[in-house]
C-alpha positions as CSV (number, residue, x, y, z in Angstrom):
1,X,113.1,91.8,115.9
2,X,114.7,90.8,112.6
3,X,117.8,91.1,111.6
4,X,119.0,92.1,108.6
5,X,122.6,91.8,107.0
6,X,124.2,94.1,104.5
7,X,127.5,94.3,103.4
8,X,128.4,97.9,102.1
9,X,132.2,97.5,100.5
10,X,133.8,94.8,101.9
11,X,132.4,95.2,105.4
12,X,129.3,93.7,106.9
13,X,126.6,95.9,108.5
14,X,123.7,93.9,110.4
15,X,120.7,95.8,111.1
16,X,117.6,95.5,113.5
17,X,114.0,95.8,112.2
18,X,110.7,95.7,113.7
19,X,107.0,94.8,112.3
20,X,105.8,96.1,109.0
21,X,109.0,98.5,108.9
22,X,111.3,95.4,108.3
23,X,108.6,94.6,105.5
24,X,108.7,98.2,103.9
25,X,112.8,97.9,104.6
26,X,113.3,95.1,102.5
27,X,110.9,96.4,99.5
28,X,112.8,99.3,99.2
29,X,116.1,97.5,100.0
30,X,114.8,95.4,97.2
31,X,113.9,97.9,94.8
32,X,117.4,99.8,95.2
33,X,119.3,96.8,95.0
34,X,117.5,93.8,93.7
35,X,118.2,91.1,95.5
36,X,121.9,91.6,95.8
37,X,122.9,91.9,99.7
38,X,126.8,93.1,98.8
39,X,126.6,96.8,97.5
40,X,129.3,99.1,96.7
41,X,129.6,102.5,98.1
42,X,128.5,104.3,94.7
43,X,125.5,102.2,94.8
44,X,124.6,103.5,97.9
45,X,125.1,106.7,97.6
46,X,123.0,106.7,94.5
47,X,119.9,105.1,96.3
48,X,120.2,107.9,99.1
49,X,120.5,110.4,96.7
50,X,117.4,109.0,95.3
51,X,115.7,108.5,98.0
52,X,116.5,112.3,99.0
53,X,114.6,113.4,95.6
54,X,111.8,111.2,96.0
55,X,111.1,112.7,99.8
56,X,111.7,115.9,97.8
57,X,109.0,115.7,95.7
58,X,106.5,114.0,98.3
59,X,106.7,117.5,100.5
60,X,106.8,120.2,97.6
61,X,103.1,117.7,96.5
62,X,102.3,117.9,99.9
63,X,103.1,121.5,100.3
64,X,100.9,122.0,97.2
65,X,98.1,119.9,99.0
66,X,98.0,121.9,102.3
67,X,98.0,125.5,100.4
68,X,94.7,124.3,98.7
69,X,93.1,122.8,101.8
70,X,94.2,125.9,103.6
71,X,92.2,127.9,100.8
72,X,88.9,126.1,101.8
């Protein structure tokens, strides 16, 4: 287990991680937030928004993949 800390505001979070999740967590961590650990709360709603889209877009290409293969 690794633990992580984040402070969201002006409060600390600490989070547990395991294996190659804790390694994607803090390449997306990084990519949201650089390498700043102390976000605000605008910031994170931001990155959740965007992260929202991106998951978005990954099912309606994924949608589009399975209506084809379903054609074959």
């Amino acid at each position: 287990m690794n633990k992580r800390t984040v402070s969201i505001g002006a409060k600390d979070f600490d989070i547990k991680l395991d294996g190659e999740f804790a390694e994607y967590f803090d390449a997306c961590f990084k990519e949201s937030f650089g390498t700043n650990q102390k976000i605000q709360t605008k910031e994170l709603l931001w990155a959740f928004v965007q992260k929202c889209y991106d998951t978005y877009l990954q099912n309606a290409e994924l949608k589009k993949l399975l209506e084809k293969l379903e054609k074959l």
